[in-house]
C-alpha positions as semicolon CSV with decimal commas, in nm:
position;residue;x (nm);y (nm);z (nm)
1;X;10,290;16,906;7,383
2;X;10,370;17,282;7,453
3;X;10,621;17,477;7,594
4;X;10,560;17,614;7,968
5;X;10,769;17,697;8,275
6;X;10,763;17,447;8,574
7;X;10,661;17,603;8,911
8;X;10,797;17,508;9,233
9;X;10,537;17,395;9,510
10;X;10,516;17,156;9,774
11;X;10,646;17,437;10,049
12;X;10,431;17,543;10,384
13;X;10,441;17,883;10,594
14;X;10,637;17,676;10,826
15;X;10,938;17,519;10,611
16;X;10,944;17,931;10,422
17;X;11,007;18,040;10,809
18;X;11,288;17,820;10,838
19;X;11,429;17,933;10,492
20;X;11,392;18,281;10,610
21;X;11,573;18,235;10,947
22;X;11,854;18,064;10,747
23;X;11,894;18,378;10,550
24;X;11,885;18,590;10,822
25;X;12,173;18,431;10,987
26;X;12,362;18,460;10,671
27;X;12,292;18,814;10,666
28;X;12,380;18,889;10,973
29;X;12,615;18,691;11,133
30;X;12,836;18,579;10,840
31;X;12,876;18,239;10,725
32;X;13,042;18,086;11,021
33;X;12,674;18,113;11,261
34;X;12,521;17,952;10,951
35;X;12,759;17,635;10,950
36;X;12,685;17,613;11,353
37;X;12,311;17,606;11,294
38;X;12,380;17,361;11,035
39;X;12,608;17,168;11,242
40;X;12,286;17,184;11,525
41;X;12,072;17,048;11,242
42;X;12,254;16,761;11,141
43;X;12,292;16,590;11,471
44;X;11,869;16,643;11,541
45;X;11,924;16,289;11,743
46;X;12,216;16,347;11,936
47;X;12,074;16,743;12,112
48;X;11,803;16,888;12,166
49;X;11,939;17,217;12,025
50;X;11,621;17,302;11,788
51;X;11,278;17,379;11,942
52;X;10,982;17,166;11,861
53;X;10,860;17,457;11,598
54;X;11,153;17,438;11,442
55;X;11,188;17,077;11,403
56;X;10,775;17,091;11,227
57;X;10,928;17,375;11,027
58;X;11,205;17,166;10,905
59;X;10,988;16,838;10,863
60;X;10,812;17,060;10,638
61;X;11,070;17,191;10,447
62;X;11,202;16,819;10,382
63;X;10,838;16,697;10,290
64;X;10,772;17,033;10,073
65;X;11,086;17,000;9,864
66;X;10,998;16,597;9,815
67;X;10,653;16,727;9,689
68;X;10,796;16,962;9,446
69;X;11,055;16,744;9,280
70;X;10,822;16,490;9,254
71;X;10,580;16,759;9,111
72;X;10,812;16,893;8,852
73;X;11,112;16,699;8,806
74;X;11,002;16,522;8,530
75;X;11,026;16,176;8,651
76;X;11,313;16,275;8,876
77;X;11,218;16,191;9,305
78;X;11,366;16,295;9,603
79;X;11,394;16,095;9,910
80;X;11,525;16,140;10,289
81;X;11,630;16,025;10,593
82;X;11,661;16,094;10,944
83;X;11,876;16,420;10,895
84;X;11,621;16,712;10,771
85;X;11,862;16,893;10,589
86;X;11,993;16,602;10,368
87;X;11,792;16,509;10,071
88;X;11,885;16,273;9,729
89;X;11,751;16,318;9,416
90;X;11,741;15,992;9,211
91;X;11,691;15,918;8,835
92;X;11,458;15,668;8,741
93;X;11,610;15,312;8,764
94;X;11,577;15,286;8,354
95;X;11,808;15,609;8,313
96;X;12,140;15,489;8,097
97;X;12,433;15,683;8,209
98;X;12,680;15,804;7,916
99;X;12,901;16,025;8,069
100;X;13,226;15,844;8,237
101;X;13,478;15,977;8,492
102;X;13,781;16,018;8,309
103;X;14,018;15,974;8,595
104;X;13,844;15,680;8,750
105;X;13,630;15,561;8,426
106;X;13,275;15,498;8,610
107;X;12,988;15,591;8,463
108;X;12,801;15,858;8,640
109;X;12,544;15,757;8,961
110;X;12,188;15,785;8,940
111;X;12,147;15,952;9,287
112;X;12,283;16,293;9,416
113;X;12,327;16,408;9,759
114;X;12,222;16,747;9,879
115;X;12,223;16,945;10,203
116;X;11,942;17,158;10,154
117;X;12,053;17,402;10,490
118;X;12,406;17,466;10,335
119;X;12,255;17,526;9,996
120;X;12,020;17,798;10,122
121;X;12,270;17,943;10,327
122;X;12,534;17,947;10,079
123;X;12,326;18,088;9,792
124;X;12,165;18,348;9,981
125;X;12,547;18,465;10,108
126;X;12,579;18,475;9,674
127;X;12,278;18,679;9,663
128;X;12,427;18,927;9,901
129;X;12,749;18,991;9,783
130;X;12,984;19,074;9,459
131;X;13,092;18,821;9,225
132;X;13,297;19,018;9,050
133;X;13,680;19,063;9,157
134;X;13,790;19,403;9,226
135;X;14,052;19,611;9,337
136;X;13,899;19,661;9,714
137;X;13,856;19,290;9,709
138;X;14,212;19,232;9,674
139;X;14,295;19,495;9,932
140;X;14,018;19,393;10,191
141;X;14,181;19,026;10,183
142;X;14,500;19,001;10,417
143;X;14,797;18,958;10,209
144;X;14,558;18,996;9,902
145;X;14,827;19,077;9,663
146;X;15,080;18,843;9,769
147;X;14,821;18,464;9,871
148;X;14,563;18,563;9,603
149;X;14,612;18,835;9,342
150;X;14,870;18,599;9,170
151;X;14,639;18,328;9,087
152;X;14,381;18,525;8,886
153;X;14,690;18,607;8,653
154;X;14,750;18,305;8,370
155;X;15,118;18,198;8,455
156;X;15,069;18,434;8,791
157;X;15,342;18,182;8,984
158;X;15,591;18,321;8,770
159;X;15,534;18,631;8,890
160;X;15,700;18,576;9,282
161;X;15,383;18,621;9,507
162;X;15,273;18,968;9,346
163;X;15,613;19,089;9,518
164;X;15,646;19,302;9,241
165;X;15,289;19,464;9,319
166;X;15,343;19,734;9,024
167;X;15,318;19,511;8,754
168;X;15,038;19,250;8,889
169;X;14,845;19,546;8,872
170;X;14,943;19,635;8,515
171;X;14,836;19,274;8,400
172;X;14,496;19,303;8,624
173;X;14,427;19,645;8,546
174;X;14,191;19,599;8,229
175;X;13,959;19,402;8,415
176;X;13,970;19,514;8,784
177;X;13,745;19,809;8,852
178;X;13,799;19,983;9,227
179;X;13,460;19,864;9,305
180;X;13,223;19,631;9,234
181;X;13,036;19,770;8,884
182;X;12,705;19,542;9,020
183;X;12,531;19,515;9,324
184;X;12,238;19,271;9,468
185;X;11,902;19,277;9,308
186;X;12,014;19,583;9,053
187;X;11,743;19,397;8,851
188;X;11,424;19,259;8,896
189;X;11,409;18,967;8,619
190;X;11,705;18,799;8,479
191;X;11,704;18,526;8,221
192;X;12,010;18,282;8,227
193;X;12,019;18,109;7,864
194;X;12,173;17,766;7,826
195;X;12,329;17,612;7,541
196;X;12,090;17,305;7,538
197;X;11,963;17,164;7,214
198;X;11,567;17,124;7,386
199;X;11,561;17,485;7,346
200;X;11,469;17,465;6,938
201;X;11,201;17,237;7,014
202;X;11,045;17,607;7,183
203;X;11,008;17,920;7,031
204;X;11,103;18,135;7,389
205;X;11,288;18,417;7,233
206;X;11,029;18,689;7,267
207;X;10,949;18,591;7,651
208;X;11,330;18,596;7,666
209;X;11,334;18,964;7,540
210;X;11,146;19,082;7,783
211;X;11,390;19,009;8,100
212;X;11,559;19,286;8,239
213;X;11,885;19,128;8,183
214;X;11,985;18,831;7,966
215;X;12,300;18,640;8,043
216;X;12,447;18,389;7,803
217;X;12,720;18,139;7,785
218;X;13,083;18,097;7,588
219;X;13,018;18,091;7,184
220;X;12,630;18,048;7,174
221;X;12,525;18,214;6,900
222;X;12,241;18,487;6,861
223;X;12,189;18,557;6,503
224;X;11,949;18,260;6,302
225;X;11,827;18,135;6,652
226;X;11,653;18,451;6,770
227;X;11,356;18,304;6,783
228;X;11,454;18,030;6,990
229;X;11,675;18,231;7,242
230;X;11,603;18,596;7,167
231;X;11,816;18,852;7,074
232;X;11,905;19,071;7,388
233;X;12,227;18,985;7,620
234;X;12,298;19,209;7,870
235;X;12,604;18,977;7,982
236;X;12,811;18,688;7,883
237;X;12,995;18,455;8,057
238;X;13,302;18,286;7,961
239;X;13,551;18,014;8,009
240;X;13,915;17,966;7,993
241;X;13,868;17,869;7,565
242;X;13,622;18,148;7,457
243;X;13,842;18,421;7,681
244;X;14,151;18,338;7,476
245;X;13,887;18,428;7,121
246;X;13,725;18,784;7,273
247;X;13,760;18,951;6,945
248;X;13,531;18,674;6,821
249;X;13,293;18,653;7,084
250;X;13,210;19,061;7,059
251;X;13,081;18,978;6,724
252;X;12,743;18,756;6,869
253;X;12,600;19,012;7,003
254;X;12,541;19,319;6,769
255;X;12,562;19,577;6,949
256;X;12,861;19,517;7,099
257;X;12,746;19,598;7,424
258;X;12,715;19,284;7,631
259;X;12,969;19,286;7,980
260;X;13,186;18,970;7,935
261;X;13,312;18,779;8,242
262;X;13,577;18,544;8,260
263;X;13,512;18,300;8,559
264;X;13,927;18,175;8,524
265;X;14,210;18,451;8,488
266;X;14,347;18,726;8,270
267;X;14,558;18,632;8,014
268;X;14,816;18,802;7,832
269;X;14,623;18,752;7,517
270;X;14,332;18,878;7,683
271;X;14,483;19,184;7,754
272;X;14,641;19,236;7,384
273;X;14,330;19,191;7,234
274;X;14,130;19,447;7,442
275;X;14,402;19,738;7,396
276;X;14,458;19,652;6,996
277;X;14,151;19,559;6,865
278;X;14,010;19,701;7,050
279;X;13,736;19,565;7,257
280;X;13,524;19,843;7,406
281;X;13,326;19,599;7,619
282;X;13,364;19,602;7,970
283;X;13,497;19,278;8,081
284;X;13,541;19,153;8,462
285;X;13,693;18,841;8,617
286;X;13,437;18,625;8,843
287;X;13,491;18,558;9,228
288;X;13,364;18,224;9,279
289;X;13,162;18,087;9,584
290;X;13,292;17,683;9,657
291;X;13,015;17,482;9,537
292;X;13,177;17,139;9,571
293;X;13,200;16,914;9,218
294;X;12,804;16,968;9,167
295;X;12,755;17,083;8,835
296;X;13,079;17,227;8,790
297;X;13,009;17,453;8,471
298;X;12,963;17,798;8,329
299;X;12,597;17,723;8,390
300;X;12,638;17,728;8,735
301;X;12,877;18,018;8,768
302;X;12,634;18,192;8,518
303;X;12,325;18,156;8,769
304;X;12,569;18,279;9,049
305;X;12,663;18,572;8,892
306;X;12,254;18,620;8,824
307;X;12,175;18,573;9,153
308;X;12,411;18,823;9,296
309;X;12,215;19,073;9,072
310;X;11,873;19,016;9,030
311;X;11,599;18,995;9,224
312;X;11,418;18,689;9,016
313;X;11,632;18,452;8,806
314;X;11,453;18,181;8,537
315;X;11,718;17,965;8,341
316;X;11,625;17,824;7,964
317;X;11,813;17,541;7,847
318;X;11,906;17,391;8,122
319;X;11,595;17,135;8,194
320;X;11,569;16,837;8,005
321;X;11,405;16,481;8,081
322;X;11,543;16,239;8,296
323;X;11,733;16,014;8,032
324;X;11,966;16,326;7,971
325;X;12,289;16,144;7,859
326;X;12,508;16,400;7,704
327;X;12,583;16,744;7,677
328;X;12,357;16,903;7,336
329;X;12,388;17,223;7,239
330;X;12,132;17,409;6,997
331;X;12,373;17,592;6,745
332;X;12,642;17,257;6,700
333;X;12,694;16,851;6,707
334;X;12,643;16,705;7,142
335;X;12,956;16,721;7,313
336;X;13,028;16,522;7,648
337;X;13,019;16,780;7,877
338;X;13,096;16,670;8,207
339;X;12,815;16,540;8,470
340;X;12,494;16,627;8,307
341;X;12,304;16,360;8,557
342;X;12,464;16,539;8,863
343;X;12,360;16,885;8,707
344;X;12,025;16,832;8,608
345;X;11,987;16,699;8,941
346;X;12,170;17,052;9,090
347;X;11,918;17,254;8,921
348;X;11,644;17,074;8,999
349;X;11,705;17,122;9,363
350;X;11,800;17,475;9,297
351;X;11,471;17,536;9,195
352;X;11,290;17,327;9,468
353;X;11,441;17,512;9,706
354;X;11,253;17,824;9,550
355;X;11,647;17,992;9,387
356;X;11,540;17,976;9,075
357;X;11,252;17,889;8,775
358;X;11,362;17,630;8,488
359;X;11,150;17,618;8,158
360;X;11,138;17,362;7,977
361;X;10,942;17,179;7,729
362;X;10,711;16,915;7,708
């Protein structure tokens, strides 16, 4: 067995066309004509909204992105029905769920849902845009102060709508440039690195090194695992736990020059922290597209963030094989995690759909 990086394929000139007039429509006539030209997809059988090329293109798109899952999903296959757009991706009838709902206690399913259309058009609306909040965000947005600001502050009800504007802005104001700092495709190659414990059965970390940007996850260590996951980070994304320990996480990378975001809000301890330790970092708060409860992690606002800024984005330790039961990470003990089945599944269409590259092992 060797290490090597799966490569989507399955897709024709004709389904790519279809991709590429999705985009378009995203680009230029905002989200809404998308959803309408989704909305004419979906009911194929009821109109005849789409011309005949257009129906081949998406026939081809739906039989391309069963190819490629087949081809590279590592035991994982897609199947369809009489809407084009919607696809599931199912686990091999053997798979052994571990992970349970812990509000209804079910194990998790073995097949996942997708609508590839709304995927492509909201990821390519990500690939246009900020993710990072900002000061002309907040002002663009009507009542931004008083319906929005407020909830990017930890404890923001307290604080009456934003009424008093003066000091939302004082609690905001270490991590809200005027502008956005990044803009689409500033890179060409980004590497997204995963926690995942597959990744010290490969030795990736020079390939990883050579990315024009490396973004990591939370506490994941650098130092003793170079080899395994390189040494350079560019960026680091955090949640609500690791944003509350900055003065630790600064230490991981040393140079002391990754950009930390915080995908939840600013905390007072946050801000303490930055002015009297101090951290010289830059740090940001995330915007977040609404990506429904599929794969609901940092991993997936990490590969949003990296494809609102790079031109090409491969993700390492995220792929595993099909009888993925739990959350493992390469530097500590598993943890559950939360939906690893529905995730893997995420990323694998992700990467069918031609979003992203996953390498793996095998």
């Amino acid at each position: 067995s060797c290490p090597g990086k799966i490569e989507a394929e399955g897709f024709t000139g004709e389904s790519m066309k279809l991709l590429h007039l999705i985009f378009l429509l995203a680009l230029t006539t905002g989200i809404s004509a998308v959803l309408i030209y989704i909305i004419g997809v979906s009911n194929l059988y009821e109109s005849n909204r789409l011309s005949n090329g257009d129906l081949e293109a998406l026939q081809s798109l739906q039989s391309g992105f069963k190819k490629c899952v087949s081809a590279n999903g590592l035991g994982l296959q897609a199947a369809t029905g009489r809407d084009y757009c919607k696809v599931s991706i199912n686990f091999p009838k053997d798979t052994v769920p571990k992970w349970k709902d812990p509000k209804s206690g079910e194990l998790e399913g073995l097949s996942y849902e997708f609508d590839l259309c709304e995927a492509v058009a909201t990821w390519e609306q990500v690939r246009n845009s900020s993710t990072i909040l900002t000061k002309e965000y907040i002002d663009a947005l009507p009542n931004g102060w008083e319906d929005y600001a407020w909830r990017r502050i930890n404890k923001g009800i307290q604080l009456n709508r934003c009424q008093n504007k003066s000091l939302c802005i004082e609690k905001l104001s270490l991590v809200l440039p005027e502008t956005a700092p990044y803009f689409p495709r500033q890179f060409e190659r980004c590497a997204v690195i995963g926690n995942s414990g597959d990744l010290l059965k490969t030795k990736f970390g020079k390939e990883i090194d050579t990315y024009d940007a490396v973004l990591r996850e939370n506490g994941a260590p650098i130092q003793n695992y170079k080899e395994y996951v390189g040494e350079k980070s560019t960026f680091r994304l955090l949640n609500r736990g690791s944003a509350k320990a900055l003065d630790k996480v600064v230490e991981l990378d040393e140079k002391k020059q990754e950009v930390l975001l915080v995908k939840t809000t600013i905390h007072d301890i946050m801000n303490k922290m930055i002015r009297e330790v101090p951290i010289k970092n830059p740090v940001y708060l995330m915007l977040g597209a609404s990506f429904g409860s599929a794969a609901k992690g940092t991993g997936l606002k990490a590969l949003e963030f990296a494809l609102s800024t790079c031109d090409s984005v491969d993700m390492y330790g995220f792929t595993v094989d099909p009888g993925y039961k739990e959350w493992t990470r390469y530097f500590s003990e598993s943890r559950q995690g939360h939906t690893p089945l529905h995730g893997r599944a995420y990323y694998q269409m992700m990467e069918c759909l031609g979003e992203i590259l996953l390498a793996f092992w095998f």
